[in-house]
N, C-alpha and C positions, 0 to 999 in steps of 0.2 A: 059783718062783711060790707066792703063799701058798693055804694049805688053807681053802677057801670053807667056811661054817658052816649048817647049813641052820636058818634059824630058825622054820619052820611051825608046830613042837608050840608055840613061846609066844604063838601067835594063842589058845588056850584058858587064859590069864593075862589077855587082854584083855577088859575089862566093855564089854561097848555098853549106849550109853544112848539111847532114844529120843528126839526130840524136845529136843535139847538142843544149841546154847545156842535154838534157836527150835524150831517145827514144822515138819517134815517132815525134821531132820537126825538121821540115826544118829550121835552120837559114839560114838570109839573112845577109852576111858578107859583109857592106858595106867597108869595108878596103881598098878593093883590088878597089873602084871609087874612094876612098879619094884620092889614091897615085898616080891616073892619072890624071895631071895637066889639062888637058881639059876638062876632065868629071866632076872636082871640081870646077872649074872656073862655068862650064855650072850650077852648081844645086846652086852654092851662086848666081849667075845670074838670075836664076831661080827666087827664095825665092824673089831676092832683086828685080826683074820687077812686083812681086807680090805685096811687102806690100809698093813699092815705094812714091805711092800718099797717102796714108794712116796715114801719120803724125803722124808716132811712135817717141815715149818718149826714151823707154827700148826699146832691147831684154835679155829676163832670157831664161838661158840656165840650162837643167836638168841635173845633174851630170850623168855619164862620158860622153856620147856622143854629148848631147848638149853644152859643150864647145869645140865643132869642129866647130861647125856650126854657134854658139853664135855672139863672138867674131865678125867674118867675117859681117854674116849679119847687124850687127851694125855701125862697117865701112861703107858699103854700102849704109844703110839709113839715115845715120850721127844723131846714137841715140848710147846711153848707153849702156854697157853691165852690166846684171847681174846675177852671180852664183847663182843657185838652189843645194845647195848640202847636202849631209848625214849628218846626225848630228856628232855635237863637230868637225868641219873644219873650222868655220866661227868665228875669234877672238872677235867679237862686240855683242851685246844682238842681239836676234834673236827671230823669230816668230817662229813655229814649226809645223807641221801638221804630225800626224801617220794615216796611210791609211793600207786597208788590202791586200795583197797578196794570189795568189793562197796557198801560205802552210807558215801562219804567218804573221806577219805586219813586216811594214819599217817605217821611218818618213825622212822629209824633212825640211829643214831650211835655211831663207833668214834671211837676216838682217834685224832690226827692221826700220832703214832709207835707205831701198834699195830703195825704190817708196814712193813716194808723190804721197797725194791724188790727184786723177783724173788724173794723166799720163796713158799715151796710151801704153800698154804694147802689144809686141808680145812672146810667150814663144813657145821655139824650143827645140824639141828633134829628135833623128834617126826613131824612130819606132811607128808607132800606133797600137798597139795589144787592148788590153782589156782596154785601155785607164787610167788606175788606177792613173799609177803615172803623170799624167795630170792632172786628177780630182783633187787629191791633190795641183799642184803645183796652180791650180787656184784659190781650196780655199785659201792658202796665197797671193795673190794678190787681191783677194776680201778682206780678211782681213786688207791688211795693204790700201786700198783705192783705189790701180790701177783699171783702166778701160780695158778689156781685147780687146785689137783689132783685136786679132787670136792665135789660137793655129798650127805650123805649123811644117810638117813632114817631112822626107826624105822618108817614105817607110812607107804604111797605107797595115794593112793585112787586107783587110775591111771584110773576112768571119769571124775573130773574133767582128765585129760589135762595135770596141769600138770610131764611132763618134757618136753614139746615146746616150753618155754622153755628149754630149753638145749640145744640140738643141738649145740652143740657143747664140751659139759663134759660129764664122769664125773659121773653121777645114779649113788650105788649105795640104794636100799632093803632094808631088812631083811624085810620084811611089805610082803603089796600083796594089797588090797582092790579086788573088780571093784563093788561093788553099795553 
């Protein structure tokens, strides 16, 4: 079993920003951990002591911030990277998924040979809030045949309660925020 990482002390690398992207939200700017090569080192180390024995395939990363995280943890586990991103960025047919947002929808697109059926996919993004564009990116992976091994966070706001869209998937967080 792999040796769990505790990642608390890089909650004090995290900038909060009031009021931002509107009023009344705290963002959690993870920026200001990325650019400290320790604390960055510490959370790919993190993730990668996590899904180490887990015999991942992939990992999909969610556009923008899951191609920070992506990348790296792939190296790590010596699996695959694959873009999750906006539509019309992806030159080859593509799957698609539109999911709803607080005020409008968005959609999401992988390639149509990004995953073969029954590979072990890990999919990464910075934040768990309402969980939406996770939900989505799984339906695409259920879609094109992946087995989901985990969905895995930098930063879980759990008072928006959005792991109880997956009851029945591996949610792992690094950091989680009550307030």
């Amino acid at each position: 079993m792999s040796h769990l990482i505790n990642c608390e002390p890089l909650k004090d690398l995290i900038r909060t920003v009031p009021d931002f992207p509107k009023p009344g939200i705290l963002f959690y700017d993870i920026t200001t951990l990325l650019k400290d090569k320790a604390g960055f080192a510490q959370m790919i180390d993190a993730f990668a002591a996590y899904y180490i024995d887990k015999q991942i395939d992939l990992v999909l990363g969610i556009e923008a911030r899951g191609f920070i995280f992506g990348p790296a943890m792939a190296y790590r586990l010596n699996a695959g990277f694959v873009p999750v991103r906006k539509p019309k960025k992806l030159p080859a047919p593509t799957a698609r998924v539109t999911y709803d947002l607080e005020y409008g929808s968005d959609s999401l697109e992988i390639h149509l040979d990004a995953i073969q059926p029954g590979q072990r996919v890990v999919i990464v993004d910075d934040l768990l809030a309402t969980g939406g564009t996770m939900q989505a990116t799984v339906q695409l992976v259920k879609q094109l045949g992946g087995e989901i091994a985990g969905v895995a966070f930098a930063v879980e706001l759990d008072f928006l309660k959005g792991r109880q869209k997956f009851p029945d998937i591996d949610v792992y967080s690094l950091l989680h925020y009550n307030e």
